[in-house]
C-alpha positions in Angstrom: -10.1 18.6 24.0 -9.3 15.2 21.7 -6.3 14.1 21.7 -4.5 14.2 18.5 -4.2 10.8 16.9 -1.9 11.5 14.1 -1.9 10.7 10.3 -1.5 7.2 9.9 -4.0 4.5 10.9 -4.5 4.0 14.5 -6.6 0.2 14.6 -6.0 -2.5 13.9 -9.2 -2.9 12.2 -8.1 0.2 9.9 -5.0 -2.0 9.0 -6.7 -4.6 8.0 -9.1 -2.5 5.3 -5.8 -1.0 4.0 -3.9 -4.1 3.4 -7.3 -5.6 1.5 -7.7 -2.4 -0.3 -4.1 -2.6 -1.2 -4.2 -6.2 -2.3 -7.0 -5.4 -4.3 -5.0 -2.7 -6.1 -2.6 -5.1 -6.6 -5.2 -7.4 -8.8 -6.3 -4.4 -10.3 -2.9 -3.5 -11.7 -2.2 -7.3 -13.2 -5.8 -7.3 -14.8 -5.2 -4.0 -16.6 -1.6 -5.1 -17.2 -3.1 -8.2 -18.6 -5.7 -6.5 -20.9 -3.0 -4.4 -22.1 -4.3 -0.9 -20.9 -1.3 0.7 -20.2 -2.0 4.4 -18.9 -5.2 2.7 -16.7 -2.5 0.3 -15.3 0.0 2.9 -15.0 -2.0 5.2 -12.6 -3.6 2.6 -10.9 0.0 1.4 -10.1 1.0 4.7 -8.6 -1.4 5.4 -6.5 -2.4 1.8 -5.3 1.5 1.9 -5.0 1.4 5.4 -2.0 -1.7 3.8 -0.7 0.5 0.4 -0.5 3.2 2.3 1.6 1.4 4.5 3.9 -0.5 1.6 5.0 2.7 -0.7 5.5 4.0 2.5 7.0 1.0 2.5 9.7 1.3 -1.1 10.2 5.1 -0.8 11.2 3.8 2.0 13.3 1.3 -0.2 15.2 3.5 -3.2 15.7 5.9 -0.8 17.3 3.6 0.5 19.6 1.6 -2.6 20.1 3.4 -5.9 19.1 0.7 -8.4 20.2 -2.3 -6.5 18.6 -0.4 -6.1 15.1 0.8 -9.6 14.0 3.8 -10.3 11.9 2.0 -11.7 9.0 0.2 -8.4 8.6 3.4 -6.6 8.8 5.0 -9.0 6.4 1.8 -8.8 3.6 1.6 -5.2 3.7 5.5 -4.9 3.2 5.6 -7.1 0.5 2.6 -5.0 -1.1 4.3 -1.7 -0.8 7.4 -3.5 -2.7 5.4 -4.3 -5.2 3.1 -1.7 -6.0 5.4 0.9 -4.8 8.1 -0.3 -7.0 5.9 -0.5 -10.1 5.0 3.1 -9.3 8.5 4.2 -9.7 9.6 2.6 -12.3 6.0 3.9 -13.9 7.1 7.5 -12.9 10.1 6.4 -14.3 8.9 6.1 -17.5 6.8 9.1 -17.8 9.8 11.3 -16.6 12.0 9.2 -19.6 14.9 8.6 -16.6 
């Protein structure tokens, strides 16, 4: 039988993918910001902004299980990504929910 491996990402090769896929999001969401489509930049910012914290979320994981394999830069880019992008996705929900 496999052992279970759990939800978040397990390599560090995973980590790496999720922190350029969230960086990427990140671009998205200035360039639609930029060209002024608002509902495009809105939902890209909330779900580039979950993507953005369950990866920082996995990387914390990692680092805690494996602190020469996960390196402190990684964990530092990723958390600054979910700050971002998750914080524009709350105040976006924000928004929609007129709070």
């Amino acid at each position: 039988m496999r052992e279970k491996r759990g939800f978040l990402l397990q390599t560090v090769g995973q980590m790496n993918a999720g922190a350029i896929v969230s960086g990427l999001g990140f671009l998205l969401y200035l360039a639609l910001s930029a060209l002024g489509r608002e509902t495009a930049a809105d939902i890209t910012a909330v779900a580039f902004g979950l993507v953005s914290v369950y990866v920082f979320a996995s990387v914390s994981a990692g680092r805690s299980r494996d602190r020469e394999a996960v390196s402190c830069s990684l964990l530092w880019g990723t958390g600054a990504l979910a700050l971002l992008l998750g914080g524009c996705g709350i105040l976006t929900v924000k928004l929609w929910l007129g709070l």
